[in-house]
C-alpha positions as CSV (number, residue, x, y, z in Angstrom):
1,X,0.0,0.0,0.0
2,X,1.6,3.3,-1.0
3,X,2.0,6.3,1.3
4,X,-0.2,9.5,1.1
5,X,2.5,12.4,0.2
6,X,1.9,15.2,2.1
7,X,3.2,18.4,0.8
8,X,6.2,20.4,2.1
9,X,5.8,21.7,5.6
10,X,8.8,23.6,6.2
11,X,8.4,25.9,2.9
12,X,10.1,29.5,4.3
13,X,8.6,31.8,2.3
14,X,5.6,34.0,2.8
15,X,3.5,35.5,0.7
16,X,1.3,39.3,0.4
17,X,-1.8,39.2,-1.5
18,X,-2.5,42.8,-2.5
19,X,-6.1,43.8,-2.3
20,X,-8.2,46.7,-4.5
21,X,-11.7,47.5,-4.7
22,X,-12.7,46.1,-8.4
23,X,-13.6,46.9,-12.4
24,X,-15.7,46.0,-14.9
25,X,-13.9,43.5,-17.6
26,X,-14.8,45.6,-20.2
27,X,-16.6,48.8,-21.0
28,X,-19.7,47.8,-21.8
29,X,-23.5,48.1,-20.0
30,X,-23.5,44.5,-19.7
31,X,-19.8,44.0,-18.3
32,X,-20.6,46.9,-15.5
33,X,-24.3,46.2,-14.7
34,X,-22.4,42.1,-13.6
35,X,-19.6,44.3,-11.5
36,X,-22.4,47.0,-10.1
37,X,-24.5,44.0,-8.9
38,X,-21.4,42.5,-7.6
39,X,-20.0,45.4,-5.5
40,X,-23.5,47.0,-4.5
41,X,-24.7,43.6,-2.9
42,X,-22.1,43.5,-0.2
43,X,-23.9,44.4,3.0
44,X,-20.7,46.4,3.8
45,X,-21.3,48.6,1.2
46,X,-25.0,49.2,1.2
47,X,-26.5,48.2,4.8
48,X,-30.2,48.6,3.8
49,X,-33.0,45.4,3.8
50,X,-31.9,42.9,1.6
51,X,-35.1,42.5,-0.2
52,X,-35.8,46.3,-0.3
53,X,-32.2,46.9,-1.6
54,X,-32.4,44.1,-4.2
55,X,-35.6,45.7,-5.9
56,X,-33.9,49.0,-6.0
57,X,-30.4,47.5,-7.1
58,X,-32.0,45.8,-10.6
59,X,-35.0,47.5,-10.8
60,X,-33.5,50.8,-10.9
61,X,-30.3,51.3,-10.2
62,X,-28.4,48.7,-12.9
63,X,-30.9,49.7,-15.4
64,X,-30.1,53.5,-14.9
65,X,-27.0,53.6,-14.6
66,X,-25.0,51.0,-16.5
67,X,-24.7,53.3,-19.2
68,X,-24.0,56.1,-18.5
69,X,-20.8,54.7,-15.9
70,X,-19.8,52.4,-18.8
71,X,-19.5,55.6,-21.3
72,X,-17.5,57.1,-18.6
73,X,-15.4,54.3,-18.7
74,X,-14.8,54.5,-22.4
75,X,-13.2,57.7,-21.6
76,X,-10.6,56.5,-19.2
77,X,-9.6,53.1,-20.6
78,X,-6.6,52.0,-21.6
79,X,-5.5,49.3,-23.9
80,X,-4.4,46.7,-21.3
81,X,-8.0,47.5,-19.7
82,X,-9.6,49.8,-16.8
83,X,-6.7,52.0,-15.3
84,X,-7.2,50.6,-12.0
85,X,-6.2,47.0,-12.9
86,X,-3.4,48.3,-15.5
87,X,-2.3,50.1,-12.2
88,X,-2.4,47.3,-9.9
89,X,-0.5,44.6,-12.0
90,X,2.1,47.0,-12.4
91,X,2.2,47.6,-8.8
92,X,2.4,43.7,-8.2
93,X,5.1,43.3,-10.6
94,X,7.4,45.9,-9.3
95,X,6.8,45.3,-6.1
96,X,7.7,41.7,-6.4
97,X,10.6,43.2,-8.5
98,X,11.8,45.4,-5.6
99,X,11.1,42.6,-2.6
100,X,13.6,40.8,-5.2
101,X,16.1,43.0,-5.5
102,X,16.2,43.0,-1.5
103,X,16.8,38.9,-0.6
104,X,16.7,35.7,-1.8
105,X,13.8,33.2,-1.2
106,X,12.0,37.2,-1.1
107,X,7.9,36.8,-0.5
108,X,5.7,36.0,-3.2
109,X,3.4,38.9,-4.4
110,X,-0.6,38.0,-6.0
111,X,-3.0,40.4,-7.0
112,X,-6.5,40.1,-6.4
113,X,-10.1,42.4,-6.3
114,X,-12.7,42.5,-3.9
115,X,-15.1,42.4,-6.8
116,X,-14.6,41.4,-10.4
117,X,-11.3,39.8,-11.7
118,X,-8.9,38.5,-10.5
119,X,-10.4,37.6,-7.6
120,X,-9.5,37.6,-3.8
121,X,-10.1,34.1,-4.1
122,X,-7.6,33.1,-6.8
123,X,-5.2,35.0,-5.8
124,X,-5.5,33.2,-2.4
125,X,-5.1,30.0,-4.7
126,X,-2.2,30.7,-6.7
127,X,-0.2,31.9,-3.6
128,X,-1.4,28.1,-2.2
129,X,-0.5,26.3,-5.4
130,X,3.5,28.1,-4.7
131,X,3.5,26.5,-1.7
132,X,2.9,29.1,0.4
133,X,2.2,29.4,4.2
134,X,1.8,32.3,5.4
135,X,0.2,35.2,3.9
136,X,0.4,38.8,4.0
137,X,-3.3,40.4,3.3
138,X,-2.3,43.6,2.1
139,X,-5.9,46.0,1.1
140,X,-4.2,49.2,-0.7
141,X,-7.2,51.7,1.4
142,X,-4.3,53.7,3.4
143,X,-7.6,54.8,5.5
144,X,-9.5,52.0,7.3
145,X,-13.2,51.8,6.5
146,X,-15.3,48.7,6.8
147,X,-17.1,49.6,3.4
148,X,-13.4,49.0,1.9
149,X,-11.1,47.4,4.3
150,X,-13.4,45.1,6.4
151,X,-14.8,44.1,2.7
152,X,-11.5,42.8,1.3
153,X,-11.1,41.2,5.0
154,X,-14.7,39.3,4.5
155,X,-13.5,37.8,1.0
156,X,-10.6,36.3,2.1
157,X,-12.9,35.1,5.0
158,X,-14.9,33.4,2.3
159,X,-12.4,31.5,0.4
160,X,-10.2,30.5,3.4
161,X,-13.7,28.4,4.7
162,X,-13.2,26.1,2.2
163,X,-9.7,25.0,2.7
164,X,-8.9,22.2,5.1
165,X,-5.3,23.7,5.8
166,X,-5.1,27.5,6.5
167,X,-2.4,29.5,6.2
168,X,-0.5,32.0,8.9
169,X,-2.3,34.8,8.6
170,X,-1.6,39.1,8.7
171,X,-3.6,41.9,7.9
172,X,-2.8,45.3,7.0
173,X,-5.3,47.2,8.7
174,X,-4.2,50.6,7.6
175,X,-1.6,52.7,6.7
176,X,-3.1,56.5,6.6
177,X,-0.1,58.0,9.0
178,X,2.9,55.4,7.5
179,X,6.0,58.1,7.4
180,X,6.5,56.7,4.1
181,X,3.4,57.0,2.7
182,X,2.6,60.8,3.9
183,X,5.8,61.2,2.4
184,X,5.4,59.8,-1.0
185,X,2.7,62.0,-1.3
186,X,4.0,65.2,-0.4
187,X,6.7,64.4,-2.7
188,X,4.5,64.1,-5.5
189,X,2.5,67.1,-4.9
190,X,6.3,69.0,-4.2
191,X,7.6,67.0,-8.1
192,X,3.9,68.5,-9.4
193,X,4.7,72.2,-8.2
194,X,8.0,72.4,-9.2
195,X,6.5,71.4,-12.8
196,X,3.4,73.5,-13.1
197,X,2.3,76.8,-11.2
198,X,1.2,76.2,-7.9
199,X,-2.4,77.1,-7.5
200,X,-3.8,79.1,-4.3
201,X,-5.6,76.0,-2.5
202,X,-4.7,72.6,-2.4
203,X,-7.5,70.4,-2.4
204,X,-7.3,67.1,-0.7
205,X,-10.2,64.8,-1.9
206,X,-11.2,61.6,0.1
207,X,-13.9,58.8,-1.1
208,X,-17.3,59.5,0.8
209,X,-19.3,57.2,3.3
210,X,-22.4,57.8,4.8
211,X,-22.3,59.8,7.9
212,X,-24.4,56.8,9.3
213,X,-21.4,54.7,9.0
214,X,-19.2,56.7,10.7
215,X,-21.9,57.2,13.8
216,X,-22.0,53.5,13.6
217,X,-18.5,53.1,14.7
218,X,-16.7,53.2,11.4
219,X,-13.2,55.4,12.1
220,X,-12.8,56.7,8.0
221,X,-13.8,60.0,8.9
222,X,-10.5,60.4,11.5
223,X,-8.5,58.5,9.3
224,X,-8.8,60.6,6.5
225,X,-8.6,63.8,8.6
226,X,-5.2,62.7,10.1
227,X,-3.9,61.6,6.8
228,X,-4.8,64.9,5.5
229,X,-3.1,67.4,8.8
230,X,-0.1,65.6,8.4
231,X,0.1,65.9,4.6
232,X,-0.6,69.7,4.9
233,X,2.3,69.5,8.2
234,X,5.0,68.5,5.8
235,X,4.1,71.0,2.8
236,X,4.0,73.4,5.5
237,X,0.4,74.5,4.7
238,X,-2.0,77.3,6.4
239,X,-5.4,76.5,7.4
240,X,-6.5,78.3,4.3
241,X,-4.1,76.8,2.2
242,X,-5.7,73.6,1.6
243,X,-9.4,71.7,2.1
244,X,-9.9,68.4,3.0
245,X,-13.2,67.3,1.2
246,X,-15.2,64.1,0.1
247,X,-16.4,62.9,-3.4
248,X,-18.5,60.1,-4.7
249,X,-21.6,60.4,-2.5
250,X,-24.8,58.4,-4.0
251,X,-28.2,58.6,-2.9
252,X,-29.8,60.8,-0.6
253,X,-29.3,60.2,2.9
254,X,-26.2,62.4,4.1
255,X,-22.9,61.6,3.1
256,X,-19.2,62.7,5.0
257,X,-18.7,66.1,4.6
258,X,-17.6,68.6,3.3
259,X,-18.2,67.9,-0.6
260,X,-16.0,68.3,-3.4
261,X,-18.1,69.4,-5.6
262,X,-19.9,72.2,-3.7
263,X,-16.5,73.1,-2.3
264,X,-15.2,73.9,-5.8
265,X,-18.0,75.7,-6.7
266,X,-17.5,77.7,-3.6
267,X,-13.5,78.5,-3.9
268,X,-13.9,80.3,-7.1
269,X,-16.5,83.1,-5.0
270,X,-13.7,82.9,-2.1
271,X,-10.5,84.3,-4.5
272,X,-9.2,80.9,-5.2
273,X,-9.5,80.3,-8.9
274,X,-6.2,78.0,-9.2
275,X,-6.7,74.9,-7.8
276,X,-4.5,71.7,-7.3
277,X,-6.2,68.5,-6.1
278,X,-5.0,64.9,-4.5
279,X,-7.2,61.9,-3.9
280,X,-4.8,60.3,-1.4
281,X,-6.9,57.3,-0.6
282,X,-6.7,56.0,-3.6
283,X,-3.4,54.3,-4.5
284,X,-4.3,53.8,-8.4
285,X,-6.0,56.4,-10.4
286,X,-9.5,54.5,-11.5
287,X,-12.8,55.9,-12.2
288,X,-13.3,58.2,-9.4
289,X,-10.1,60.1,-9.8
290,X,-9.9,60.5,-13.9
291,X,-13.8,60.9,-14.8
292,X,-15.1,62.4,-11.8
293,X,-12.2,64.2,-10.4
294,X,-10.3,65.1,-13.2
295,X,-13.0,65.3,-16.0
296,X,-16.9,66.0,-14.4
297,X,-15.5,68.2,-11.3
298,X,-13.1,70.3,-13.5
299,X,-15.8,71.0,-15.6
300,X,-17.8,72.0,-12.0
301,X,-15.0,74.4,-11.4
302,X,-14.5,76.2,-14.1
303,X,-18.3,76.7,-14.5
304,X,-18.5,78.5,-10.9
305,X,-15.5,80.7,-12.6
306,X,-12.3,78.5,-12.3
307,X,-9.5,79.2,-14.3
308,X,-7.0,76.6,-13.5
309,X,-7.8,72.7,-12.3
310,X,-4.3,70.6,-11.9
311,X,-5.1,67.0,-10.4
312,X,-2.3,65.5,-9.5
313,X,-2.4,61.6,-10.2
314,X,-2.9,58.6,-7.9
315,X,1.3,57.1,-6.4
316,X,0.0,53.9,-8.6
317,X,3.4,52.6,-9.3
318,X,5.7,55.2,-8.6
319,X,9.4,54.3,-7.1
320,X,8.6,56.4,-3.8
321,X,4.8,54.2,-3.5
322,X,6.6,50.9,-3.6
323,X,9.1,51.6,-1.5
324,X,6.6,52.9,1.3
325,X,4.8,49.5,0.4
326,X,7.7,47.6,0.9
327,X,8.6,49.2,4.6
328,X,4.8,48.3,5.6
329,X,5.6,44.8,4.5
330,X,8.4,44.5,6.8
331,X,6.6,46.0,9.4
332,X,3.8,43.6,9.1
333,X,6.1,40.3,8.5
334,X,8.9,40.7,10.9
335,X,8.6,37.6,12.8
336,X,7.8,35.8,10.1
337,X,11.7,36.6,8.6
């Protein structure tokens, strides 16, 4: 009678399975109405009755808006598909790259989305099929909230239930006051400035949640604000130097404030009609940051009598993003070698 084989036990190396929010396959009403009714079914993103919310969600919802988001995305994608994946496998591969560069037997890095492809799920897989461990869950939200953070944490959940051996597990909870981070921002806003004319406000524009959420215990809203005071600390900002605002709010019940988009309408009336804006919770420029922050709320801007919009882009794969990535890594994975 032969023996079972079992597989190796004493395999060393670890691996960090990088987490982002999601994107449609394609531009296409049919390839975003699958993702919208993906994403807008977790119960961490929308909190309402499930049978209430699942009439609204595809009886009006999908139908209305599938659209009009896939045109948008028509406008911002690339040939190797939505920014936002482009952006994340180039973050994977030069990460891995770097984490190279550093040791031998270095950790293995896997990409993978709470929603749409490639999955949370087989990513979790192909770092399994390499034999690895231990794993290093890794969401890319600098700023904890449970409608990003806690979601990505819930997938993993979800796959790891089916396996009969589970693997050493960490979790990068956040990362909105790393040194490395803050400062990877401030230097790209400093490399933007010394390229283009600096504007008279800096803008420093967050995703939205509900305010509901946050009175429910979620700690975005604090996050965001501390990610923000110690960006404006190292730029050496006034008070009325900069804003921190929230974008994307949907539906009517009150959202984190303030607004972008009513607080660009507003700078114009206060003197400031040269504008720079960040979205520094976003580590890849995606949907949110090139339609709506750098296409729809320019247009808002210079309507309310703008004259000059500068976004400054996402990190995405930048040498100073990585290597903030990398230090959190280490920070995470010490004791794990």
């Amino acid at each position: 009678m032969s023996k079972l084989q079992h597989p190796d036990q004493q395999n060393s190396r670890f691996g960090v399975l990088l987490v982002n929010l999601g994107t449609p396959s394609a531009p296409t009403a049919t390839a975003v109405a699958r993702y919208l009714r993906e994403f807008l079914s977790d119960t961490r993103v929308v909190d309402l009755s499930r049978i209430v919310w699942w009439f609204i969600l595809n009886g009006v919802i999908i139908p209305l808006r599938r659209g009009k988001v896939a045109r948008n995305y028509r406008e911002i994608w690339l040939p190797g598909g939505s920014p936002l994946l482009v952006n994340s496998l180039l973050q994977k591969d030069k990460l891995q790259l770097l984490l190279n560069q550093q040791q031998e037997n270095s950790p293995i890095v896997e990409l993978g989305m709470t929603y749409g492809q490639p999955s949370i799920a087989s990513g979790l897989q192909k770092l399994r099929d390499q034999g690895v461990r231990k794993i290093l869950i890794f969401p890319l939200y600098p700023q904890y909230s449970a409608t990003t953070t806690a979601a990505a944490f819930d997938a993993v959940n979800r796959e790891l239930a089916t396996w009969s051996w589970l693997p050493e597990l960490g979790f990068v909870n956040h990362y909105a006051d790393e040194p490395l981070y803050i400062e990877a921002i401030v230097q790209s806003i400093q490399t933007y400035w010394a390229q283009h004319q600096r504007g008279d406000c800096l803008v420093i524009s967050f995703h939205g949640i509900p305010e509901r959420y946050f009175r429910q215990g979620d700690p975005y809203y604090c996050y965001c604000h501390k990610t923000a005071r110690l960006i404006a600390e190292k730029l050496g900002l006034a008070d009325d130097q900069y804003r921190m605002v929230f974008q994307s709010r949907f539906g009517r019940e009150p959202w984190l404030k303030p607004y972008c988009d009513e607080t660009l309408r507003e700078l114009p009336q206060e003197g400031k009609k040269n504008v720079d804006i960040i979205c520094p919770g976003f580590s890849s420029d995606c949907l949110e940051t090139l339609e709506e922050i750098n296409i729809r709320n320019r247009e808002i801007f210079s309507e309310a009598g703008g004259e000059n919009y500068h976004y400054i882009p996402a990190l995405n794969d930048s040498p100073q993003h990585m290597l903030a990535l990398m230090e959190i890594i280490k920070k995470h994975t010490l004791s794990w070698g």
